[in-house]
Every structure is written in C-alpha cells, then in structure tokens.
C-alpha positions as CSV (number, residue, x, y, z in Angstrom):
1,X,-62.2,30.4,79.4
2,X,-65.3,29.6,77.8
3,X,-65.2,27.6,74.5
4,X,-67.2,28.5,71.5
5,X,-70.4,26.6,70.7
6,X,-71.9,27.3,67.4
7,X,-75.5,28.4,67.4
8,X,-76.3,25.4,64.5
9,X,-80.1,25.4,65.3
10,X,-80.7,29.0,65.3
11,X,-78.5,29.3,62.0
12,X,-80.3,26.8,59.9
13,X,-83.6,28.2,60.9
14,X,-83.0,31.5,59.4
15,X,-81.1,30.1,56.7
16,X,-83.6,27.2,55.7
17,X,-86.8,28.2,57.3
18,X,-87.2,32.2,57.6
19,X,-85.0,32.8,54.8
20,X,-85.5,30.1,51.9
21,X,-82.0,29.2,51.0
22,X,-83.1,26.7,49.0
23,X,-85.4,30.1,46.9
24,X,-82.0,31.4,45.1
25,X,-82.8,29.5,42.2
26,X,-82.8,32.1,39.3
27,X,-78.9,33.3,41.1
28,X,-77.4,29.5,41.2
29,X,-77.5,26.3,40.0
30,X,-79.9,23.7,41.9
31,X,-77.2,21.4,43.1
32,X,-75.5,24.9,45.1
33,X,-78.3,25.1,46.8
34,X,-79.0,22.1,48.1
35,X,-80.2,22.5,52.1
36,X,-78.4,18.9,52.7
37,X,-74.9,20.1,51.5
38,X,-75.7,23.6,53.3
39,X,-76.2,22.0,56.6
40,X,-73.1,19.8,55.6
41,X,-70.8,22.8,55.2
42,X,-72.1,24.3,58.5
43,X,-71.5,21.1,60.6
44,X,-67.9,21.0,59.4
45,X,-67.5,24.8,60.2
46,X,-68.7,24.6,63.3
47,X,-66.5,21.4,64.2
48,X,-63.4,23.4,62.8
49,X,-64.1,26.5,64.5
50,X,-65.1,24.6,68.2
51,X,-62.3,22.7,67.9
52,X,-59.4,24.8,66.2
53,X,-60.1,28.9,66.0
54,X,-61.6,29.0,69.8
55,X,-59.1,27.5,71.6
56,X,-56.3,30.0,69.6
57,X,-58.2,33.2,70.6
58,X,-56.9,33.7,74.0
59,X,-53.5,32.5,73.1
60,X,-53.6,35.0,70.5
61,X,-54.7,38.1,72.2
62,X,-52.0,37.0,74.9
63,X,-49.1,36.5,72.7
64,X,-49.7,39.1,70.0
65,X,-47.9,39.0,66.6
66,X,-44.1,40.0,66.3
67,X,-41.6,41.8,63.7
68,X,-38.2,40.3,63.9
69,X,-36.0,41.6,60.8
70,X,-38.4,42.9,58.5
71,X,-40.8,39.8,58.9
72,X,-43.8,39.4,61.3
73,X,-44.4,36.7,62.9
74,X,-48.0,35.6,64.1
75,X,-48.9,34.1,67.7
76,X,-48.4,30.4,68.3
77,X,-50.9,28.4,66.8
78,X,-51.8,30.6,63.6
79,X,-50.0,29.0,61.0
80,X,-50.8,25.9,61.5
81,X,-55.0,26.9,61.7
82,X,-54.8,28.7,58.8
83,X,-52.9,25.6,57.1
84,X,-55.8,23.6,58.2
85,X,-58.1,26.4,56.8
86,X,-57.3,26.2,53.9
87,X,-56.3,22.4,53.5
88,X,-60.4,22.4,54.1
89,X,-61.3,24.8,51.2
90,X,-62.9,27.1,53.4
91,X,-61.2,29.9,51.6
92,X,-62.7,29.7,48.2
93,X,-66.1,28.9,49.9
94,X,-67.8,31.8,47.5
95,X,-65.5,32.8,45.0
96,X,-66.0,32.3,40.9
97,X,-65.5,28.2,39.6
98,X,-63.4,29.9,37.2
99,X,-60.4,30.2,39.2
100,X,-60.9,27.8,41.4
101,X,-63.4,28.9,43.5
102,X,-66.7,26.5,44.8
103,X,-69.0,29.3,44.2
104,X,-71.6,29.2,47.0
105,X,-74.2,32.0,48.0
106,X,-72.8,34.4,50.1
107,X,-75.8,33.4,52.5
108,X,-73.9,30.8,53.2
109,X,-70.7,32.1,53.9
110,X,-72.5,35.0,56.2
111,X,-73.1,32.2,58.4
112,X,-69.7,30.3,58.6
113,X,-68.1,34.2,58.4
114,X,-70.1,34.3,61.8
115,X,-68.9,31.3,63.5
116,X,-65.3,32.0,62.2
117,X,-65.2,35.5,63.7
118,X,-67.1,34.3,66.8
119,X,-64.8,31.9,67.7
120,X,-61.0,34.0,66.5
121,X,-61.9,37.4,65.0
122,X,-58.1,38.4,64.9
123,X,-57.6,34.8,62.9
124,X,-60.8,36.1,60.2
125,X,-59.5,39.2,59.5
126,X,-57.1,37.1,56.7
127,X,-59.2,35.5,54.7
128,X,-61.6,38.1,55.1
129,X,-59.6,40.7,53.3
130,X,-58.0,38.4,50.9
131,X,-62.0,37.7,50.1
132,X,-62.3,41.5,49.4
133,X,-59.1,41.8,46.6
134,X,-60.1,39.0,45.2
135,X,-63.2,40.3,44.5
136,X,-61.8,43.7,43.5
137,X,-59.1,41.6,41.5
138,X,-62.3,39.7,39.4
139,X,-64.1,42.9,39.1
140,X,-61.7,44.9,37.3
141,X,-57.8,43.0,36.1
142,X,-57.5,41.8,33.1
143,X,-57.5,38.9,32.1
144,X,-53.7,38.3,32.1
145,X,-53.5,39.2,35.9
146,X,-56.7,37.2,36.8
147,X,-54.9,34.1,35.7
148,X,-51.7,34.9,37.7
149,X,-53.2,36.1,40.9
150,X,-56.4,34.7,41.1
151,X,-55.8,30.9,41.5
152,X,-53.7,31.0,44.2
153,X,-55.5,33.6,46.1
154,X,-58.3,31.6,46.1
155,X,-56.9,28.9,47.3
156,X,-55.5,30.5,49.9
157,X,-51.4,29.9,49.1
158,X,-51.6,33.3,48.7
159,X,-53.7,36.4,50.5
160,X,-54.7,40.3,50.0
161,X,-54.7,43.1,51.7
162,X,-56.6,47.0,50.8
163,X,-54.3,49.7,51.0
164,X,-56.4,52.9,51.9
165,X,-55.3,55.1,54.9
166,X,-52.4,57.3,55.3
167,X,-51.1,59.0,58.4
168,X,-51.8,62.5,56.4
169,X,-55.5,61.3,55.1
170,X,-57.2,59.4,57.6
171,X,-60.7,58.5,56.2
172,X,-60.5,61.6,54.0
173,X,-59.0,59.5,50.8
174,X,-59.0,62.5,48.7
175,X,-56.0,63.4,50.9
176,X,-53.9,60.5,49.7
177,X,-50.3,61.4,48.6
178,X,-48.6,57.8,47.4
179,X,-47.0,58.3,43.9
180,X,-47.7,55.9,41.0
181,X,-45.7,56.6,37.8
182,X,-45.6,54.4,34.7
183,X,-42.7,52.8,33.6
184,X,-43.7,50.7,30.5
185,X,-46.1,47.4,31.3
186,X,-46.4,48.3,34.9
187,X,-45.8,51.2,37.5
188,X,-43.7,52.6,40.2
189,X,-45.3,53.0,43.2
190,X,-44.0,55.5,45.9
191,X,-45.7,56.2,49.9
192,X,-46.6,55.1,53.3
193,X,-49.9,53.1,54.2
194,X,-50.8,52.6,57.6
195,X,-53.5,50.4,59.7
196,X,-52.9,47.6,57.0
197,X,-54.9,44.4,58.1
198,X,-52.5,41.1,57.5
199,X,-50.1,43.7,55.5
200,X,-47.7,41.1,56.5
201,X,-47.9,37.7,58.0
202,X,-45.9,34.3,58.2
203,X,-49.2,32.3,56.9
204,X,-48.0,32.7,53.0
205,X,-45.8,33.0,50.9
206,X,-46.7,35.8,49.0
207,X,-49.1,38.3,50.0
208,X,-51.1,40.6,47.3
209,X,-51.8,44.4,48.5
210,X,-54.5,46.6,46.5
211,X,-52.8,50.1,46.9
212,X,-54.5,53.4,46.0
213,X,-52.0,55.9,45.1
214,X,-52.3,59.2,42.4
215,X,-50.8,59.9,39.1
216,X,-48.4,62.5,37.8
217,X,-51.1,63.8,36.0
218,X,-54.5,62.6,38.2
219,X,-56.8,65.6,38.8
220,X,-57.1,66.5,42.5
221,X,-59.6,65.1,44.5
222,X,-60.8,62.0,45.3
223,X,-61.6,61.3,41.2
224,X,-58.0,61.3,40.7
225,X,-56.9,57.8,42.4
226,X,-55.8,54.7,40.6
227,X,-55.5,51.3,41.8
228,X,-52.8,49.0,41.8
229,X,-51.7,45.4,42.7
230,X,-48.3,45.0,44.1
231,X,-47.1,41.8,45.1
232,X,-44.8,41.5,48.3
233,X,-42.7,39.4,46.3
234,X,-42.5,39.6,42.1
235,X,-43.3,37.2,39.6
236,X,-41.0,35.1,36.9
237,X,-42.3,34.3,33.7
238,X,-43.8,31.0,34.8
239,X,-45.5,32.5,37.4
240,X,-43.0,30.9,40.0
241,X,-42.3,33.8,43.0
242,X,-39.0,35.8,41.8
243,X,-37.2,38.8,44.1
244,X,-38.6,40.5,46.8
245,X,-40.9,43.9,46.0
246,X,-39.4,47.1,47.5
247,X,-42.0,46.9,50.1
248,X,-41.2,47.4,53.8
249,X,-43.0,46.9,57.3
250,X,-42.0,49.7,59.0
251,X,-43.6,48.7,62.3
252,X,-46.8,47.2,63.7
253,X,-50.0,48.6,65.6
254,X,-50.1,48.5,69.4
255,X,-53.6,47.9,69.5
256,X,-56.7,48.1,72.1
257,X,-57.5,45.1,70.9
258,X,-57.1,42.4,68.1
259,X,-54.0,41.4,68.8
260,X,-53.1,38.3,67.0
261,X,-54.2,40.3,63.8
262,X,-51.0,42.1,62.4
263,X,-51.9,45.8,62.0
264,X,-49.0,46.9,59.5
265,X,-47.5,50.1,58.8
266,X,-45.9,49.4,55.1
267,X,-43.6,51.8,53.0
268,X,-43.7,51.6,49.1
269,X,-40.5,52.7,47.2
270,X,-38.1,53.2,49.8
271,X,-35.2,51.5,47.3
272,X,-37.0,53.5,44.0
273,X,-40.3,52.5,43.9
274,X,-42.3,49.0,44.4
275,X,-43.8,47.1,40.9
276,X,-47.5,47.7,40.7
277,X,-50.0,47.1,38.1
278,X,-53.0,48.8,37.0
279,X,-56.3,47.6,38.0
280,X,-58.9,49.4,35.6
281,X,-59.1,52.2,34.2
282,X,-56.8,55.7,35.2
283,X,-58.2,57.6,38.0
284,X,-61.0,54.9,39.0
285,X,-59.2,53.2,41.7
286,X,-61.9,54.6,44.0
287,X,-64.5,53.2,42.2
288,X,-63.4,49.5,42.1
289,X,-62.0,49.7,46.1
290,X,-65.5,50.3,46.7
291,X,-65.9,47.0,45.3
292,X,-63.7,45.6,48.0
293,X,-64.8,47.9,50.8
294,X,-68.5,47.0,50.3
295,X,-67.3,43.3,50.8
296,X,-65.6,44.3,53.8
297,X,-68.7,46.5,55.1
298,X,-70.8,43.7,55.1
299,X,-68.6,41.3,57.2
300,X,-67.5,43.7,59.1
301,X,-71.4,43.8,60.5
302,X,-71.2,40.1,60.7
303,X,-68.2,40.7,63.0
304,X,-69.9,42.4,65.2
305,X,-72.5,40.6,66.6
306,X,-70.6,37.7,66.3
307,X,-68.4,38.6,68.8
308,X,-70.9,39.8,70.9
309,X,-71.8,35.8,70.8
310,X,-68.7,34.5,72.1
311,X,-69.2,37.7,75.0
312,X,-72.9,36.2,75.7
313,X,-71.9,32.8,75.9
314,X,-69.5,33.6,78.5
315,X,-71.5,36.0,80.9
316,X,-74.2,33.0,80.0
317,X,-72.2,30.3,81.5
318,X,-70.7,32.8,84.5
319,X,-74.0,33.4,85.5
320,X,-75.2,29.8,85.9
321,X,-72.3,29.6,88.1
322,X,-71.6,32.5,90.3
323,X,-73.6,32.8,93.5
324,X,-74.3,35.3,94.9
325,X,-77.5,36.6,97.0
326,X,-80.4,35.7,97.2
327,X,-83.0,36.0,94.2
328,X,-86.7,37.4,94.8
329,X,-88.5,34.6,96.0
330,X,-86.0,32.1,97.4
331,X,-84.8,31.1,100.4
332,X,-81.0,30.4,99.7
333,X,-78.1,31.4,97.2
334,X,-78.9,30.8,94.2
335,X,-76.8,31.6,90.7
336,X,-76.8,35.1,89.8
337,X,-79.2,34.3,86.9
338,X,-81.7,34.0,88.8
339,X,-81.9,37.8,89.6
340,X,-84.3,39.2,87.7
341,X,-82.3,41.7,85.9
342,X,-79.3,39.1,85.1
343,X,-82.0,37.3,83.3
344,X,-83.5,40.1,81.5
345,X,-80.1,41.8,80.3
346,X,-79.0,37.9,79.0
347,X,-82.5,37.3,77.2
348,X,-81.9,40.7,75.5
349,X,-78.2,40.3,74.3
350,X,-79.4,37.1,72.8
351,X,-82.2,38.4,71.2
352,X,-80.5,41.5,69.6
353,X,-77.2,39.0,68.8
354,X,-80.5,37.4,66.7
355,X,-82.0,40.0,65.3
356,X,-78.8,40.8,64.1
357,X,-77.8,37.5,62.4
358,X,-81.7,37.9,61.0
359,X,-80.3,41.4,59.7
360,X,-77.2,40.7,58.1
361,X,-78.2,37.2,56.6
362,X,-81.5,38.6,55.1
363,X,-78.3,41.3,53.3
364,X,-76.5,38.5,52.0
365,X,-79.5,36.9,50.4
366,X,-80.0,40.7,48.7
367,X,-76.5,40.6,47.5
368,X,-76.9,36.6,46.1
369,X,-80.2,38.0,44.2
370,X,-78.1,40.6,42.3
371,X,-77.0,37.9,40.3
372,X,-80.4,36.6,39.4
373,X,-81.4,36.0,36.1
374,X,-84.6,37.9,36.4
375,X,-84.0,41.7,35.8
376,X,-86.4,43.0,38.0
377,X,-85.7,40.9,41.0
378,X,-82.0,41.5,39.9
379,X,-82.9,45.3,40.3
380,X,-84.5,45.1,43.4
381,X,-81.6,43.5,45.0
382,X,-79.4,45.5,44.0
383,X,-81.3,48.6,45.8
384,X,-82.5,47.0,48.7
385,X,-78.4,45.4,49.2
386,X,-77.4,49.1,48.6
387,X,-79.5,50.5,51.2
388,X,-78.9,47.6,53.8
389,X,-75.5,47.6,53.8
390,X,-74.2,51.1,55.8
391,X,-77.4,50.0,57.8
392,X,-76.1,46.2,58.3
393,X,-72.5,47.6,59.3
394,X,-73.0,50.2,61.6
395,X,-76.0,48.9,63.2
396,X,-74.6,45.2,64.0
397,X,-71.5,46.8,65.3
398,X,-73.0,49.3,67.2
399,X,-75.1,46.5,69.1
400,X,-72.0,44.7,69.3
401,X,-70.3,47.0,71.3
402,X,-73.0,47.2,73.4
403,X,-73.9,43.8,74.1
404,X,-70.2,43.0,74.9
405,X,-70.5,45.8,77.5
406,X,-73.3,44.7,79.2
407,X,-71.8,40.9,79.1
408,X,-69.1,42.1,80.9
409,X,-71.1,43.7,83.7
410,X,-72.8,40.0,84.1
411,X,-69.4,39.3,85.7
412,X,-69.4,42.3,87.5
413,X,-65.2,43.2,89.1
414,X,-64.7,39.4,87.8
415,X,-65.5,41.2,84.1
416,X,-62.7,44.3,84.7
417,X,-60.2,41.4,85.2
418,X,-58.5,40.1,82.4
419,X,-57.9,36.2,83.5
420,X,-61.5,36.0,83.4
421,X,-61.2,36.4,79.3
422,X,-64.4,38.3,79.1
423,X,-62.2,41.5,78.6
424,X,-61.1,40.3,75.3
425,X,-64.4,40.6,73.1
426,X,-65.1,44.2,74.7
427,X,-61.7,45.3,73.2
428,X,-61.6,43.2,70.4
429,X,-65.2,44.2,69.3
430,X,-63.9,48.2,69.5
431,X,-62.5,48.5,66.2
432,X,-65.8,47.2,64.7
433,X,-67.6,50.3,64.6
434,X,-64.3,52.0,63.0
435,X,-62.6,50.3,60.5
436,X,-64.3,50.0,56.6
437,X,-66.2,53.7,57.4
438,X,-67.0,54.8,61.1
439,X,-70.5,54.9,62.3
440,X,-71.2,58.2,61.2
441,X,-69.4,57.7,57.5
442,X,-72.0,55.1,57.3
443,X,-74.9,57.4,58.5
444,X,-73.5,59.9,56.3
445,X,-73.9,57.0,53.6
446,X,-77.7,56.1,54.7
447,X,-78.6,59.6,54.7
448,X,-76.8,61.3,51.5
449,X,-76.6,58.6,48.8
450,X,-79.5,56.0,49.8
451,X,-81.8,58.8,51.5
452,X,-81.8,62.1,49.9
453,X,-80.3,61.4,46.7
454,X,-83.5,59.2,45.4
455,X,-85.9,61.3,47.6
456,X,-86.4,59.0,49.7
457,X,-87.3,56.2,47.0
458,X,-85.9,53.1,48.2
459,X,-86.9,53.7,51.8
460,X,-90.3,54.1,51.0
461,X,-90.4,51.3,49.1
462,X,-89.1,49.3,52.0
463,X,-92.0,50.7,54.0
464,X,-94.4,49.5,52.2
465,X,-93.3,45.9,51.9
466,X,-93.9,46.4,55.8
467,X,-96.9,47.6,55.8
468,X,-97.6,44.4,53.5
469,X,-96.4,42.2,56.1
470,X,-98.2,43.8,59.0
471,X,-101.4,43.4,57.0
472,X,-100.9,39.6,57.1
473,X,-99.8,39.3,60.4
474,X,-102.8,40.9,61.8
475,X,-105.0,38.2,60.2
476,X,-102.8,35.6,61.3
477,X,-101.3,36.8,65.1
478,X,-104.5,38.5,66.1
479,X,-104.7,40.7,69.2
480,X,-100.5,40.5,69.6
481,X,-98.9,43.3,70.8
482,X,-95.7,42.7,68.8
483,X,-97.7,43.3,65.5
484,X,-99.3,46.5,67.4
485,X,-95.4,47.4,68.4
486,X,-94.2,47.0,64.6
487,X,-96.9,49.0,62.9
488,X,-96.3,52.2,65.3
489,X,-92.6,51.8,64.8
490,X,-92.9,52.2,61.2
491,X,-95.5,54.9,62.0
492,X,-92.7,56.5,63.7
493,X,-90.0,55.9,61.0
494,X,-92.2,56.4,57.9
495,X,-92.8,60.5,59.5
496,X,-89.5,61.0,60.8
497,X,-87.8,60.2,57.5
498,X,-90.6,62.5,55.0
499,X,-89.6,65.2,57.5
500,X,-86.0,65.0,56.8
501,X,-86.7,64.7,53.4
502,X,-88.5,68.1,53.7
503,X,-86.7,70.2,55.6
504,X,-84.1,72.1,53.9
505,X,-80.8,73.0,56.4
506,X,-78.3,70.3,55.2
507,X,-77.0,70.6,58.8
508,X,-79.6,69.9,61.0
509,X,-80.0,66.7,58.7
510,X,-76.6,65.2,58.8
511,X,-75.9,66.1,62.9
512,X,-79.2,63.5,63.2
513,X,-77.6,60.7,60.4
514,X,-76.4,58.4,63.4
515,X,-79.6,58.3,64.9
516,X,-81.6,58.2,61.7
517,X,-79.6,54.6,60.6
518,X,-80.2,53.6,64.6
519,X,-83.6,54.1,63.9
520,X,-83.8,52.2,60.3
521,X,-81.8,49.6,61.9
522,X,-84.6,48.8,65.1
523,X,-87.4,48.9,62.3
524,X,-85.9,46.8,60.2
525,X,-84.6,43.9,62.7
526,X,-88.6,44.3,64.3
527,X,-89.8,43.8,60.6
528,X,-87.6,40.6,60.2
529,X,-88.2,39.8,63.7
530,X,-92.2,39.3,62.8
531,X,-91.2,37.5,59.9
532,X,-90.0,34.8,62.0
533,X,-92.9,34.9,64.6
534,X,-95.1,34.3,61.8
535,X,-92.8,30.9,60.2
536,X,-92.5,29.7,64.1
537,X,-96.9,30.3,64.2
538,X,-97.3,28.1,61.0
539,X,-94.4,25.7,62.2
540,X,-96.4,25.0,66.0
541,X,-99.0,22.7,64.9
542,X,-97.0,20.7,61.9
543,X,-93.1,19.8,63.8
544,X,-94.6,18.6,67.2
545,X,-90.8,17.1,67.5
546,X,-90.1,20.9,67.9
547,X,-93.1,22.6,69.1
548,X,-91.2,24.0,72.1
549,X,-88.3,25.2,70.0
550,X,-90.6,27.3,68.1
551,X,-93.0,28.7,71.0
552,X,-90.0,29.3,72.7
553,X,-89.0,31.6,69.8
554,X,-92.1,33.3,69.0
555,X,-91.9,34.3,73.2
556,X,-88.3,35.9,72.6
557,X,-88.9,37.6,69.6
558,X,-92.0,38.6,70.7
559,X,-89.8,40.1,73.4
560,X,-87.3,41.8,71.7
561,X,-90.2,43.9,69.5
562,X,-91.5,45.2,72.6
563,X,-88.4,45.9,74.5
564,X,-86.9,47.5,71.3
565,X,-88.8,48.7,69.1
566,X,-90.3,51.4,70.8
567,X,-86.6,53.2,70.6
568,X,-87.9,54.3,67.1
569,X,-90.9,56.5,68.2
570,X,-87.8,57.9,71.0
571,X,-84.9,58.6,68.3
572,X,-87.6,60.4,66.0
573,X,-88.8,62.6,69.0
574,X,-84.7,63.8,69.1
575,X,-84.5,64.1,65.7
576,X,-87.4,66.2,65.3
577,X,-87.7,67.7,68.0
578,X,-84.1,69.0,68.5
579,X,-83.8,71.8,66.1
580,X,-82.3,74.1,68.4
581,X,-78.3,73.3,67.3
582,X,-78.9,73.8,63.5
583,X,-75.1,74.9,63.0
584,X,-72.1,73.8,63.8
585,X,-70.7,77.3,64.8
586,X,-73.6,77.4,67.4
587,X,-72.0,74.0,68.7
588,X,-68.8,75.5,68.9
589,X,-69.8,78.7,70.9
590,X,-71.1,75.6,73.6
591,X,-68.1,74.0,73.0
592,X,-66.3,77.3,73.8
593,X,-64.2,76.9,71.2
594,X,-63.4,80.3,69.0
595,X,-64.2,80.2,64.9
C-alpha cells in the first residue's frame, strides 16, 4: 500500500509565498510568525505523519476498534501514536499560552491538520474534536472550570467530544430530548447521544464530552438548549480523577468507513443522572456549540481534500506501474499513464486537491485576522471567514468524494478490490460531506444567513475584490485565457446570485442552494487560483534555482481555470433556467407520492 508523502513544497508556497504567513502581524507576535520555525514545525509533521500515522491507517481500517466490558478499545498501533502525538506537542499547536497552549496561527495548523488527516483520518478525528471543546470550553466556562479542564486538555492527557445528535433528532437539534436539571453547583444530566466521535477511547484517561440537553423550564425550540461539560470520570478536590460518571457506551457504529475512529452511542443517567456543568448562560448551549462546530466545519473541509491526497498518490504511483495497452503514439506497452485520459483525470485531481488546500488555507488566514488589532481588518475577517466557511466545507468535501472516485477508477477492477487499499479513502472520505452539517445544511447556510440575510452584501463585496484582481492580471498576463476564463465566471456568478436575490419564491431559491455554493466554490478556487499564476509570473525571472517549479505551476493552474471554471456559467444556466419545479408538492406529484 502506498505510503504517505507530504506535499512540503506545494504547502510552503501557499503558506509563505501566495499567502504571506509572515503578513499576520497585527493578529501575533513577530517571533509566532517566523517562516523559519513555520517550515520547522512542518518538516517535523511531515516526518511524524510519513513515518507514524500512514503506516497505522490500513491497520486501522482492518482491525477496527472494539468494546469489551464497557470500554473500547482502539486498533493496534493507536495508543502508542497518539502517545507520541502528544509527547511532540502537536496537540496544543494553536490553542491560548494561557493554559498551556503554543498559540500558533491556525494557518499553520490547516496545513499539519492536512498531512495528519491525509496520512490517518480515523487517528485525526481525536484531537480534532478535543481541538473543538476546548475552544468552546475557552469561549464560554468560567474561570473555575478553565483551570480544571483546560490544561490537561490541551496537553492532550485528556480529550473532548461534542454531544449533538439523537436517534429522535437527527440534524434537527430543536428535536433534542436529554434532561438537565439542577442540583445545587452543578446538574443532572439525563439521555441518549448517538454518532459520538472518540465518545470513548483507550488513548486517555479521562475524556471531556460537551452535551446539549434542555431544562425543566427551557422554552421549546432550538433557543431552549443549554450546554454542559460532563466528565467521563469526576473530579476530587485537587483536581486528581475521583469515581466514574454515570456515563455508558451503549455500543459502537458499524461504519462505511472510518473504522479505527470509535463512533459511540453513549447513555447519560442510566444510575440517576451523570454530573454536568454549565457552560454559559441558560438556554444558549446552541450558541456557544456553534463555537465548536464552526471549528469542526472548517477541518472537516481540510479532511476532505486531504484524503483525496493519499487517494491521488496512490492511483499516481498505480498508474506509473500498471501496463496495459498501448498508448497513442507508441509502439509497445507502456504504463497506463501514458493514455491520454489517465493523464488528464491525474492532472485534474491534483489540481482541484490544490485549489482546495489554496481554499481552505486562504480561510484560516480569515479566521487568524479576526484577532487582529486593526478593527477594520478585524471586521473584514470576520465576514469574509463567515461566508467562506459553509463554502470551504462542503465544497472541499464534495471534491473529495469525487476525486477519491475517480482515483479509484485509475485502478480500474484492481480499485473495487480491497487488498489494493485504494478502497479505503473512497469510504473513508464518505462521511465528509455528512458529519458537522450535510452539503445541503451548508447550502442552506450560504444561501439564508451569508446570502439573503445581508442582501447579498458580503458576496458582492467579494466580487469586487475580483474584479480588482482581474484588472491587474490583465496588465500583467496579457492575452491569457485563464484571466479571460475568470472574468466570465464571475460574469456568470455576479448575475446568477442578483437574480436569486430578486426573485421572490423562497422555494425555488433553496431547491438551487447546493448548486449556488458549487458555483461560489469554482469562482472562488479560480480567483485564488490566478492569485498564484500571478506570484509564480513575478517569481520566473528572480528564483532561476526554481524557474521550472514555477512555470510548471502557472501551466497547471492555468489548466484547472479552464477545465473548471466554466462549470459556473453551466450551474447558473440550471439555476436560472430551471423554474419549472417551484414547489415541492409539484416534486411530489413526480415523485408519485400522495400529500
């Protein structure tokens, strides 16, 4: 099975060279953003993930995790990694110096994120949660809890979990029935969770879960959940671990995919109730989860595409070694990559798998700019990271799914058989585009609170900063298609979205959402993508050393904006132009189902 080899070049030069990582002055400290210790941190990741996560990720998906009397235990290998995780520090890689944290920009971790889930996704999915509560945990405890839970969580002795779904609810969490009552300085909580990432694990010794549940007296409706921590196991006075919670693992997930990640289903209160405490205020759980969630959102999207990288790497090395026919214009057998569409279906996945890295680490550098000490630069990240991130998460994962599929038919019958371990990113990258908000909860998110709640405000602001950048790229790439390609894209997009804004059946808008984010997501990876022809075009004549590197890269992304883009001038001819379903009655009469 192929072995995962970190993309190091094409990382820095987004992170260094595209991107300015060494820009986030007014957000951190000089010395945190020093390009030497960033390249530093990323060499080491990439030697721990090579070397350590990728050779665990077959074993895991083989073995699976177990529960033997109450307890799960993880495949072979696990514990010791994630000893060696985080021995390393890599847990607390961005979380607040106040609790231990090393407080680096989340630009950073986007990219070791990427080479962690690249090379072990089920293995991530820890420390990517228990990065989520203790965000949430920051955001609203007090102080008291902070210091008790914080600490350890950071360092990694301890992880988290988010305790959303319910077999009742589903993704509707106004439907969630778990009790909380108070019972002096903390509070009772009663109810089943289920699909509960790490919800328990043999990597810790205590694990931290962030569990929504309702009041006695909580209005109905989403606005009436509350959050809680509940420790699996309680705390004595000096902070030392005390008994066991009243928390139970009721059973774990057989899942498509994922398998060394245990997928619990957990029951609070079966002996009375388990200890929680309150996280904010009464009835604002909702609020502060999103906290978490948004977290989660974003490298969720990172997820995606870098699985899709492990999947590409494999049909990549396959297809150097498979013979079979002979190509156009030889005279023997050759290796299938020769073939004209092998070639052109690997150059693509590894030119989305790009634009997609382009995409979610030009997020991160929003969401490390909402800490910036300027206000209006502050404010700008903050609506540019709001509007990128159901766009970032649906859109990476989407393309994930797609370019795992199309890696697997580079092995062709070799791909449908499991030995072959290409299999194992298809099914593992399934859940991406489910989990933290479906594809169409996210569209639903693009559309209803980023679209049509500001009138289109923040989009149209983004279209202009285009338009900006095309204006400069025709003076500097002159006569290239690509720049042609871009402007008639955002032609395309700018149209498409004042018509939604304009027409007034609510339905028509939201059956189009999906393809409405689809088509934000190709104009914004083709506006990122010219970004970097126009650094590699300055870059030619200056690093000779690398001259090839960068022509080589202005040729691909060239590429990808005229393969691609053109989809946005295709999904607004369906959105506009199919207005004959305007209800969903009408689709149920087709459906031939009665209402």
């Amino acid at each position: 099975m192929q072995n995962y080899q970190p993309p190091l070049r094409d990382i820095q030069f987004l992170l260094h060279e595209v991107l300015g990582y060494h820009t986030l002055l007014n957000a951190y400290e000089e010395d945190l953003i020093n390009p030497e210790l960033c390249n530093s941190i990323l060499e080491e990741c990439a030697k721990f993930t090579k070397n350590v996560l990728s050779p665990l990720n077959q074993v895991g998906d083989r073995h699976g995790c177990k529960l033997e009397d109450g307890q799960v235990i993880t495949a072979p290998g696990f514990k010791e990694a994630y000893q060696q995780f985080i021995d390393a520090g890599w847990n607390g890689l961005i979380s607040s110096t106040v609790y231990g944290g090393q407080g680096l920009p989340i630009m950073l971790s986007a990219a070791t994120e990427e080479m962690w889930h690249a090379a072990n996704m089920s293995f991530t999915l820890c420390p990517l949660l228990t990065r989520g509560a203790i965000e949430a945990i920051d955001y609203a405890a007090h102080e008291e809890l902070k210091k008790k839970f914080l600490p350890p969580m950071i360092a990694g002795t301890w992880t988290g979990t988010m305790n959303l779904t319910e077999p009742q609810a589903g993704s509707d969490l106004s439907a969630i029935a778990t009790k909380a009552v108070e019972e002096g300085d903390h509070y009772k909580i009663i109810g089943q969770k289920i699909y509960i990432t790490y919800g328990d694990h043999d990597f810790t010794e205590n694990i931290i879960h962030l569990v929504l549940a309702r009041l006695p007296d909580a209005p109905a409706g989403i606005r009436g959940i509350s959050l809680f921590l509940v420790p699996k196991y309680l705390l004595n006075h000096d902070g030392s671990l005390g008994d066991k919670n009243d928390i139970h693992t009721v059973s774990l997930e057989h899942k498509l995919g994922i398998h060394a990640s245990p997928t619990c289903v957990l029951s609070f209160g079966d002996k009375g109730g388990a200890i929680g405490y309150l996280l904010g205020e009464k009835n604002r759980g909702i609020e502060i989860m999103f906290v978490m969630m948004n977290a989660a959102r974003f490298s969720v999207g990172v997820q995606g595409f870098a699985v899709a990288e492990m999947a590409y790497q494999a049909a990549l090395s396959y297809a150097k070694e498979r013979k079979q026919g002979i190509p156009l214009g030889a005279t023997s057998s050759l290796p299938i990559l020769h073939h004209p569409d092998v070639a052109q279906t690997l150059l693509n996945i590894k030119l989305i798998i790009n634009a997609c890295r382009h995409l979610s680490y030009y997020g991160a550098k929003m969401l490390d700019m909402r800490r910036s000490k300027d206000t209006v630069e502050q404010g700008y990240a903050s609506q540019r990271s709001d509007f990128l991130t159901p766009i970032v998460k649906a859109f990476c994962t989407e393309m994930g799914n797609e370019l795992c599929y199309q890696s697997i038919q580079i092995f062709g019958g070799m791909g449908f058989i499991e030995e072959t371990g290409i299999a194992q990113y298809y099914r593992d990258a399934r859940i991406t585009t489910i989990y933290e908000g479906t594809t169409g909860i996210q569209a639903n998110d693009l559309l209803g609170r980023k679209i049509l709640r500001d009138k289109g405000q923040a989009a149209f602001e983004l279209f202009q900063e285009i338009d900006e950048v095309l204006i400069q790229a025709e003076q500097i790439l002159v006569n290239n298609k690509s720049v042609y390609t871009l402007k008639k894209a955002l032609f395309d997009t700018r149209e498409m979205c004042q018509y939604i804004l304009e027409n007034d059946n609510q339905y028509y808008k939201f059956s189009h959402a999906k393809d409405i984010l689809m088509t934000f997501g190709w104009l914004v990876s083709g506006w990122l993508s010219l970004n970097e022809i126009m650094v590699c075009h300055n870059k030619i004549n200056i690093e000779k050393k690398e001259e090839v590197f960068y022509l080589n890269k202005m040729k691909g992304l060239e590429s990808f904006i005229l393969q691609n883009l053109p989809r946005c001038g295709a999904l607004k001819k369906a959105i506009i132009g199919n207005q004959t379903l305007n209800h969903v009655e009408q689709i149920l009469d087709l459906l031939s189902i009665s209402h």
